[in-house]
Structures are given as C-alpha cells and as structure tokens.
FIKOLNU-169055 format. One line per 10 residues: number of its first residue (from 1); their letters; for each residue x, y, z of N, C-alpha, C. Coordinates in pm, whole numbers, plus 32768, in hexadecimal, padded with zeros to 4 digits. Example, Ala and Ser with C-alpha at 12.3 -4.5 7.8 and 13.67 -1.06 7.14 Angstrom:
<nodes>
1 = as = 8527,7DC7,830C,84CE,7E3E,830C,8528,7EB6,830C ~ 8505,7F1F,82C4,8557,7F96,82CA,850A,8003,8313
</nodes>
This chain:
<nodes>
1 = xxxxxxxxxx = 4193,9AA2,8BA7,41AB,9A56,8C22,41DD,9AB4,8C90 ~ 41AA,9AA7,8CF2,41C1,9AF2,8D8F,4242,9A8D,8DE2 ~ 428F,9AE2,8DE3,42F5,9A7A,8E3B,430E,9A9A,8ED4 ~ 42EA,9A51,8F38,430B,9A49,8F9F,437C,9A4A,8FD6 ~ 43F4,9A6C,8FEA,4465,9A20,9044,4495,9A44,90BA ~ 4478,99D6,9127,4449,9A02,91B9,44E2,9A1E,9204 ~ 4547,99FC,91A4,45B8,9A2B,91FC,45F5,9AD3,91F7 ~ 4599,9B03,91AF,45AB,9B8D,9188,4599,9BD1,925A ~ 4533,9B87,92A1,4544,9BBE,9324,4573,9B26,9367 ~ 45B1,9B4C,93F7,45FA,9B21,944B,4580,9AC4,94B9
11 = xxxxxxxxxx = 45AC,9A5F,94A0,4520,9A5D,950E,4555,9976,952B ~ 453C,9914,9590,456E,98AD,95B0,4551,9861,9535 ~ 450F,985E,94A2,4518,980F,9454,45D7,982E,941A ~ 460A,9886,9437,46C7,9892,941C,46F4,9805,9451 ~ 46B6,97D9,94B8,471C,977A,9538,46D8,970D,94E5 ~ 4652,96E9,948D,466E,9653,943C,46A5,9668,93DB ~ 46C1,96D7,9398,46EB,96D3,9304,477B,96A2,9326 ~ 47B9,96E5,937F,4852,96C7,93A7,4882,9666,93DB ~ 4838,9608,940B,481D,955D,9425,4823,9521,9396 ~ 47B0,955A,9356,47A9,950E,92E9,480A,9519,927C
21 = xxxxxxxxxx = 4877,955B,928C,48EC,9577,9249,4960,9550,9271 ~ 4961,9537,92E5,49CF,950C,932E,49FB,9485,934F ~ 4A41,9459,92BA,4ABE,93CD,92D9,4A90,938E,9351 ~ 4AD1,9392,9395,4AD8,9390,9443,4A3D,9349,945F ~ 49CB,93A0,944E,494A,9381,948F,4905,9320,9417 ~ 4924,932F,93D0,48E5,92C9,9340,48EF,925E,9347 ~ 4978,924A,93B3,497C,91CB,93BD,48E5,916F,9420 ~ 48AF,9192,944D,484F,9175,94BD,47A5,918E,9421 ~ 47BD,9114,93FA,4720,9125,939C,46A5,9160,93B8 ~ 46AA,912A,945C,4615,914E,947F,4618,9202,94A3
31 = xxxxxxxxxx = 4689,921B,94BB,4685,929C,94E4,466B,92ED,947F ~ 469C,92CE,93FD,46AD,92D5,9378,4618,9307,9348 ~ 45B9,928A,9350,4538,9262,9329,44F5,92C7,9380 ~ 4521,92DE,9410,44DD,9353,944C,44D3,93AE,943B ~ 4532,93EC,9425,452E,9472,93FF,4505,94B5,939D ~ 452A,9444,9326,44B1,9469,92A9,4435,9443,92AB ~ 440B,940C,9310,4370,940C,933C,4381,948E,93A4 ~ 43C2,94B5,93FB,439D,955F,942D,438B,95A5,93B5 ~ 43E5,95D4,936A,43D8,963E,932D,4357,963E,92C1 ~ 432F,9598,92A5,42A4,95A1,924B,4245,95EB,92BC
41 = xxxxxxxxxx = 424F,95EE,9341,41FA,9603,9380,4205,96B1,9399 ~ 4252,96C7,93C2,4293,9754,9370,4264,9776,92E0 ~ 428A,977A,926E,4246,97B3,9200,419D,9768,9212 ~ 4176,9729,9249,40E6,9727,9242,40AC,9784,9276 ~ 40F3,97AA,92E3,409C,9817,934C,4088,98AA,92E9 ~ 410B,987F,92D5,411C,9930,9254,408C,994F,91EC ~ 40C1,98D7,919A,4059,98CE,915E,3FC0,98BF,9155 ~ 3F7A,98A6,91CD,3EFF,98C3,91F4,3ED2,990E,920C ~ 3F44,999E,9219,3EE5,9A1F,920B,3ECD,9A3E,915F ~ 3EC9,99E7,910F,3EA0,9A26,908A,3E27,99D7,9053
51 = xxxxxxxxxx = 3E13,9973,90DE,3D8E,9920,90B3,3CF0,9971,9093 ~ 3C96,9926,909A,3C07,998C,9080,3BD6,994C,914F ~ 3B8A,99CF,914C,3B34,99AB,91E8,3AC3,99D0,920C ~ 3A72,9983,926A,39F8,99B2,923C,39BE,999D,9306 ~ 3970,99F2,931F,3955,99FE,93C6,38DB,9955,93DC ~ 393B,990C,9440,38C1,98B8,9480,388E,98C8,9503 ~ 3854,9894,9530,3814,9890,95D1,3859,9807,9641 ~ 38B0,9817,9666,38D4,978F,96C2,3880,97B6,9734 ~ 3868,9769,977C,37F2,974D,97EE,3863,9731,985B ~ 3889,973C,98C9,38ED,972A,9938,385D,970F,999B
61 = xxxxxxxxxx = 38BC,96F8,9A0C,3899,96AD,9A89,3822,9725,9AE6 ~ 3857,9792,9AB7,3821,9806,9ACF,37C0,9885,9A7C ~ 37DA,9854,9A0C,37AF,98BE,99AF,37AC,98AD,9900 ~ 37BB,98EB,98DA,37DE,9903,9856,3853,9957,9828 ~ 3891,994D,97AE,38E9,998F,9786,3906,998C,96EB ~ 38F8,99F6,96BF,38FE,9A07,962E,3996,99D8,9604 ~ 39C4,99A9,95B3,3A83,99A9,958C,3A79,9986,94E0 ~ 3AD8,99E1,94B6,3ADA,99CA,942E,3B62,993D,93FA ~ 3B08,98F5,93B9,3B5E,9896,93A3,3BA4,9874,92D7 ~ 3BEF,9823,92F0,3C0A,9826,923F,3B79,97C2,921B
71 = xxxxxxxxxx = 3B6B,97FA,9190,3B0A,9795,9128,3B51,9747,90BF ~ 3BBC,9763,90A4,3BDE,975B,9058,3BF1,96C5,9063 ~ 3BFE,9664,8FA5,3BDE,95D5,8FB0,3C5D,95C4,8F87 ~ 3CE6,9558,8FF8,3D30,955A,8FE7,3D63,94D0,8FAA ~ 3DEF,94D1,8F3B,3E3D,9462,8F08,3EB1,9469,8F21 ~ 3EF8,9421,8F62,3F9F,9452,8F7C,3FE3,93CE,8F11 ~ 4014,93F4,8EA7,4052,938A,8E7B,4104,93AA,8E67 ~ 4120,9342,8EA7,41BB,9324,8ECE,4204,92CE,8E40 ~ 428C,92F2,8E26,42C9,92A6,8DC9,4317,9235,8E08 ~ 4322,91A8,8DE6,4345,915A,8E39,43C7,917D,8E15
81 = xxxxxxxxxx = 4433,9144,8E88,4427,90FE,8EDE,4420,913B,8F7B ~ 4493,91C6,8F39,44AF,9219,8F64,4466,9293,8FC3 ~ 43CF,929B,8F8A,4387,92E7,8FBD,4320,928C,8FFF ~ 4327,922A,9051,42EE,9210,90B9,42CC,9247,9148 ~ 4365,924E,9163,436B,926D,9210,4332,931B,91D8 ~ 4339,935D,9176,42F6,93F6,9159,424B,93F1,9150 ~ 4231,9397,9101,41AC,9373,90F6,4155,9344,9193 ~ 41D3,9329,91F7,417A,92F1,9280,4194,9369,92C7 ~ 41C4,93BC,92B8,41B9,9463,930C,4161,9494,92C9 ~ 4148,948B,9238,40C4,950A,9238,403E,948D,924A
91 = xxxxxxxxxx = 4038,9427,926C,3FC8,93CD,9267,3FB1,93FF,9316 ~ 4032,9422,9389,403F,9425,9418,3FCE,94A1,9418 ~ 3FD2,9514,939E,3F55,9574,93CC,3EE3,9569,9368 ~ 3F0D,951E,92F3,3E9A,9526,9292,3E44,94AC,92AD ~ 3E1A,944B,9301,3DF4,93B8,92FE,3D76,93B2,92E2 ~ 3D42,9405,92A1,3CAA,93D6,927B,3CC6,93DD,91E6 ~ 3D3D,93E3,9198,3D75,93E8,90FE,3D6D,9385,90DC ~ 3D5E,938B,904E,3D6D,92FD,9007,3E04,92E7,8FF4 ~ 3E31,927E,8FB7,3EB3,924F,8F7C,3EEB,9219,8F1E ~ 3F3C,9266,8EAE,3F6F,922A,8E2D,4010,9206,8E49
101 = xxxxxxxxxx = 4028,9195,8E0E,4091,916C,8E03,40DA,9185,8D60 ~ 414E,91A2,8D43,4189,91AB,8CCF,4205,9177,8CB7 ~ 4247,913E,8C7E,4301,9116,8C8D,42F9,9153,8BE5 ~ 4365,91BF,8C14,43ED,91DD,8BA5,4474,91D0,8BA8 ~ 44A1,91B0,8B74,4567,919B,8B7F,458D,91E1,8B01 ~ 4626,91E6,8AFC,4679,9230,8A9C,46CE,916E,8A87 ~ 469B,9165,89D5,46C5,9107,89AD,473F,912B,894C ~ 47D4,9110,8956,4827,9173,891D,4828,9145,8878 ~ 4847,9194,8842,4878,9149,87AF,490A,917F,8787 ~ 4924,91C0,87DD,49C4,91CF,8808,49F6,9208,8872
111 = xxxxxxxxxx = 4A78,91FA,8887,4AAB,9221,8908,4A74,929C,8954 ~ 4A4A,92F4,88EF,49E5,935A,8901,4994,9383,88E6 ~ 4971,9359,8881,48B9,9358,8851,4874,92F6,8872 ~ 47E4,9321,88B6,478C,92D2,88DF,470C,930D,88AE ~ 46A8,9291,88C9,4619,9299,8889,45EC,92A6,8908 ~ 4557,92C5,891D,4501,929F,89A0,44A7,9245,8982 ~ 449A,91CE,89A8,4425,9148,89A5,43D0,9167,8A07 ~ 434C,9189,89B4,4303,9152,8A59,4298,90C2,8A28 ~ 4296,9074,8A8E,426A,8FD6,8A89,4227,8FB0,8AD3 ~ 41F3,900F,8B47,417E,8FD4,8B9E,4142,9059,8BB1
121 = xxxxxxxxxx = 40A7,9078,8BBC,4057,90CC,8C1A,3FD3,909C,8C59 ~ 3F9E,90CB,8CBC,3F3D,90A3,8CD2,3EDE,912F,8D27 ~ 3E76,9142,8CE5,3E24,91AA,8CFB,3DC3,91A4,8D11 ~ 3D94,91E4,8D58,3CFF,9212,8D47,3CD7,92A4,8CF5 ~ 3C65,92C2,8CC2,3C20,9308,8C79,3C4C,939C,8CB2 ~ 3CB8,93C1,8C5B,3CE2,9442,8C6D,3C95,94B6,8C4C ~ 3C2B,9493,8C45,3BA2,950D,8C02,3B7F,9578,8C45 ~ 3BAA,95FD,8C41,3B8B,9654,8CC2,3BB4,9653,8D1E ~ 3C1B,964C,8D4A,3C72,95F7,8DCE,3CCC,965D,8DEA ~ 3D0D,9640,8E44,3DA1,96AA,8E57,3E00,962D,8E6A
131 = xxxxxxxxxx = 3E51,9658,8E18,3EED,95E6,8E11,3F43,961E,8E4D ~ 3F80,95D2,8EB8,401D,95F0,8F18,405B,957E,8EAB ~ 40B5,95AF,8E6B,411A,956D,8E0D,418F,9566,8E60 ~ 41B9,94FF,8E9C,4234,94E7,8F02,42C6,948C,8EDC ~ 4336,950E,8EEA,439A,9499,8E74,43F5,94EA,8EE7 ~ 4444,94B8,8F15,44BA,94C9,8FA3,451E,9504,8F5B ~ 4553,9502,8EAC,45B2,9546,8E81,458E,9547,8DEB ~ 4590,95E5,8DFC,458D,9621,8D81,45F5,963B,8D33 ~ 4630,95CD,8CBC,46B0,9600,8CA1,46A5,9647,8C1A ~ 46B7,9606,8BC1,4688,962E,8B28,4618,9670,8B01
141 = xxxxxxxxxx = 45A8,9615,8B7C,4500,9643,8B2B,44BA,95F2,8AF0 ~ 4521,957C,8A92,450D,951E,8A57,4469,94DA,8A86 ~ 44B4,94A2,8AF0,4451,9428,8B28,43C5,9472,8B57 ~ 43AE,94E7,8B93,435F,9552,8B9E,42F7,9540,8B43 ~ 4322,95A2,8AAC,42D9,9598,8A34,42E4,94E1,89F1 ~ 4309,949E,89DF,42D1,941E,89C1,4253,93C8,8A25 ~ 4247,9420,8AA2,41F4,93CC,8AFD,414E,9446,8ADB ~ 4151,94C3,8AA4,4137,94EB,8A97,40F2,94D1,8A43 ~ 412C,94B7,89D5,40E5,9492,8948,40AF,9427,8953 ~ 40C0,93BB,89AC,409A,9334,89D2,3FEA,9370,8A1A
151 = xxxxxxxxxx = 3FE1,93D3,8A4E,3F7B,93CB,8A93,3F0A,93E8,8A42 ~ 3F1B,9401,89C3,3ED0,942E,8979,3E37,93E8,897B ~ 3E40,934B,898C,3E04,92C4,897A,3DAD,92E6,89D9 ~ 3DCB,9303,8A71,3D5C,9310,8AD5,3D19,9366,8AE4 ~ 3D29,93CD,8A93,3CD2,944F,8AA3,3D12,94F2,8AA3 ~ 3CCF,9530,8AA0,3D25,95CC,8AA3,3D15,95E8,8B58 ~ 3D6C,9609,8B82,3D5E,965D,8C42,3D38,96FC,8BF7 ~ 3D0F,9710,8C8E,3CBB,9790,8CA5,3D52,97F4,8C94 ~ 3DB7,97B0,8CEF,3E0D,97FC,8D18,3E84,97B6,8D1E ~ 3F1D,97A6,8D1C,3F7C,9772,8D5C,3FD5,9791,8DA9
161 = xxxxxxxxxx = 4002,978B,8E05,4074,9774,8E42,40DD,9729,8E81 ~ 4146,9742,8E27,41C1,9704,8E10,4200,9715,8ED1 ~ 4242,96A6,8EEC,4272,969D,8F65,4300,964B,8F62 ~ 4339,96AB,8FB0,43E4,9645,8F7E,443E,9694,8FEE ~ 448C,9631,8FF2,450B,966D,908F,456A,96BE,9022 ~ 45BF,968C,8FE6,461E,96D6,8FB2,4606,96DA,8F06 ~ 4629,9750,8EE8,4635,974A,8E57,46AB,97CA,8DFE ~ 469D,97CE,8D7D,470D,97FD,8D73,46B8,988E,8D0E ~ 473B,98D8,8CF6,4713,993B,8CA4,4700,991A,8C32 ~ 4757,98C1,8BD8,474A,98A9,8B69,46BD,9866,8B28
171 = xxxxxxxxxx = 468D,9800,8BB1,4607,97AE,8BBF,458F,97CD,8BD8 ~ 45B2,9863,8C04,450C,98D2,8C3E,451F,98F6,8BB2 ~ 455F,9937,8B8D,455C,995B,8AD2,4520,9921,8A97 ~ 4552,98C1,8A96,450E,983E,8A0E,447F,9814,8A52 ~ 4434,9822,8AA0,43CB,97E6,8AA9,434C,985F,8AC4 ~ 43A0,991B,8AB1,436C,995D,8ABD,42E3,9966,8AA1 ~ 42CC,995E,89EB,4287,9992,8987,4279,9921,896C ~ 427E,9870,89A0,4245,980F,8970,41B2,97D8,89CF ~ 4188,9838,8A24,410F,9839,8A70,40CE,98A4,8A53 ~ 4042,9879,8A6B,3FD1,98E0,8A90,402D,995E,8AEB
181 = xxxxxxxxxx = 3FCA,9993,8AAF,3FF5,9A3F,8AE1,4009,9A35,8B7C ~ 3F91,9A23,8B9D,3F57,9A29,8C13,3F95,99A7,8C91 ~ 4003,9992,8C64,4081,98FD,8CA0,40B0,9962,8D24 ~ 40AB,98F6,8D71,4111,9954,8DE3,4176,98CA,8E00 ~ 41F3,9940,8DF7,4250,98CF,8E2B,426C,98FA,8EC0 ~ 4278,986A,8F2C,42A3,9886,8FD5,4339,9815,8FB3 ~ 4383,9874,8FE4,43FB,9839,8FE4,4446,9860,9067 ~ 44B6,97E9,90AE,44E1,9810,914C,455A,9865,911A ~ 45BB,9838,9083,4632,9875,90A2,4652,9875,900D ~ 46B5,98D1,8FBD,46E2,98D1,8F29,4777,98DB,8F4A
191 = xxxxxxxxxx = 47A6,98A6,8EBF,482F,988D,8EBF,482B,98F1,8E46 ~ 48C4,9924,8E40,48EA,9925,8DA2,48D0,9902,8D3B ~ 4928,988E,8D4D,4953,985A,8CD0,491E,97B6,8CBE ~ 4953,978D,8C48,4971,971F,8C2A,49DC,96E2,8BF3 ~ 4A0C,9664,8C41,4A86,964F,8BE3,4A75,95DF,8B59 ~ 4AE1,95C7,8AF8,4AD8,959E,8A7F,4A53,952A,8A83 ~ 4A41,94C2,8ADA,4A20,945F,8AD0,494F,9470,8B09 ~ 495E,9515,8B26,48BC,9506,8B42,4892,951A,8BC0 ~ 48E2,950B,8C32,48F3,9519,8CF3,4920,95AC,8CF7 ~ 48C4,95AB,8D4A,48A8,960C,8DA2,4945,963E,8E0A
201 = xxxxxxxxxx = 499A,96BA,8E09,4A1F,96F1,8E56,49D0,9747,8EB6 ~ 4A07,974F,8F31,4A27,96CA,8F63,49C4,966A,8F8A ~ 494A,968A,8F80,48E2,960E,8F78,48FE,95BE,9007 ~ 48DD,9540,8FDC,48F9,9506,9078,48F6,946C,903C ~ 48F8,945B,8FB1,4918,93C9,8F83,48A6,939C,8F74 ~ 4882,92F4,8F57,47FA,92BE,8F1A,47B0,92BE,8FBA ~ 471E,92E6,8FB4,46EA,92EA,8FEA,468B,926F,9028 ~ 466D,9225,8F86,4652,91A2,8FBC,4687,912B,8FFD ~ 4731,9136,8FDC,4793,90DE,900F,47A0,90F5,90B0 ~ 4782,9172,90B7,479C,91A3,9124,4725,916C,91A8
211 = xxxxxx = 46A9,918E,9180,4658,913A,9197,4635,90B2,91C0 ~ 462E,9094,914E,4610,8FF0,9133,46B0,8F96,9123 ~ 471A,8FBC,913F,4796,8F7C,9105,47AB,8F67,9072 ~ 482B,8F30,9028,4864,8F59,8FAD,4810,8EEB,8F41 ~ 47DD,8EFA,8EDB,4792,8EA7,8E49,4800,8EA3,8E08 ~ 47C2,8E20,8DDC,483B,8DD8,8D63,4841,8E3B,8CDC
</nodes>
C-alpha cells in the first residue's frame, strides 16, 4: 500500500482540518458537513493524478483541441453514515461515477471490545473498475477490512483507493498488508495514537454525530 498524507505540505486544506477539530466550530453542523465535503474535494484532486488518460479532440467555438482526460471507470463507495458529506466532495469532481453504499459500526461486547457488523450494501459490478473507498476516520482499520471483505460479492476492482480525513498510526498498520498491493491510501491528516476504547487522540470525536446529530 502507497500512503498519501497531504498534511506532510502546508497548503489551505490546514484551515478545514482545524475547523474540523475545533469544539468551538463543530458546533455549526453544516459547517461541519462542509468541510468534510472540501477536503473530499481536496483528496480527489490529489488523487487523479494516478488515474489512467487517454488524448480526446473537444471541438470549441473556434477550433479544435486535443486534452488528455481520465478513462478510468469510477465507484466511490462510502461507509454509512458518516461518509456521506466525503462521498459528495469526491462525487463534486468525480460525477460521471457510479455509487456504493455500505454501513459498518463497532458493536461492543465489552466496554472495550468490539466486533464490526456490516448490514447494508448496495453496489454495482465492481469488475475492472477503480474503487475510491471513502471512510472520514480511520481508527483501528477494523471497519476498513470488514467492508473490504464484504466487497468480495460484487466483483474484484482494477485498483483501490482508500480515502479518509483523519486516521491513526495504529489504523494505517492494521490495514497495511490487508489490501492489494497496488492500494493507495489518500488521507488529509494522522494522529498518533489511540486511546483504550478504539478513538482516535486527539481526533476530533464521532464524526457522524457530528454531522448528522447524536444516535441512540
């Protein structure tokens, strides 16, 4: 796996990550929901220079003009609930993509051990395809490789790439050597650590609550 992580340079995706961390601004949902739709739009851009391209002819008002464009046949599948407003930034440059839906959760079987369920997907024919795998927080890895193994059913991709705002060290580990070689991970920002219970230090808290407001 090839790992991306775009905060290694300095550049205005800093000013959402630091929104999106910040108490204070979290409070405002939609701003919330925005910004993790910028930054999908952000790691999309990144990631399209590793697409395939091939020269067409656009016809203008005046002339002709050769421009090389992507070929590549795209699937962006998002883990619910959480990776929505991420899934509508890379849809803001990818919109001729198809769309899979997936829900995983961490079902505990104790105060600190948890399983990953996943209970809904919906796909189209992953056959030859390039997969944007989009999960807003990478903590464990867990939910990652269980959505992974879930995809088995629709087909093998050509290629994947994993897309996620924050994730952790312990969670790029564990999901290293559980992908194709040829996996690229685009990630906006890495943490450390993790603390006892599985979250991401200092993380920035549930992402879907944050979002969508708090589940029973």
């Amino acid at each position: 796996m090839t790992i991306h992580n775009l905060t290694k340079k300095t550049s205005i995706l800093n000013k959402f990550i630091a929104e999106i961390r910040s108490k204070e601004t979290q409070k405002d949902s939609l701003r919330f929901r925005r910004n993790i739709e910028r930054i999908g739009e952000i790691l999309g851009y990144e990631l399209s220079s590793h697409f395939n391209y091939q020269s067409e002819t656009v016809e203008t008002p005046l002339g002709e003009k050769e421009i090389k464009l992507p070929s590549n046949e795209l699937v962006i599948c998002s883990i619910l609930r959480a990776g929505i407003p991420l899934h509508q930034g890379l849809l803001n440059y990818f919109d001729d993509a198809e769309s899979a839906f997936i829900s995983a959760y961490r079902k505990h079987t104790t105060e600190k051990e948890f399983e990953i369920v996943v209970e809904y997907f919906a796909s189209p024919d992953l056959t030859g395809k390039t997969l944007l795998l989009a999960d807003p927080m990478l903590a464990t890895g867990q939910s990652l490789v269980s959505v992974y193994e879930s995809l088995h059913k629709h087909g093998t991709p050509k290629e994947i790439h994993i897309v996620a705002v924050l994730g952790s060290t312990e969670g790029i580990d564990y999901i290293h050597d559980k992908f194709p070689e040829n996996t690229h991970l685009w990630i906006a920002t890495i943490d450390e650590r993790l603390n006892e219970k599985g979250y991401i230090i200092p993380g920035l808290g549930d992402a879907g609550d944050l979002a969508f407001g708090t589940k029973l």
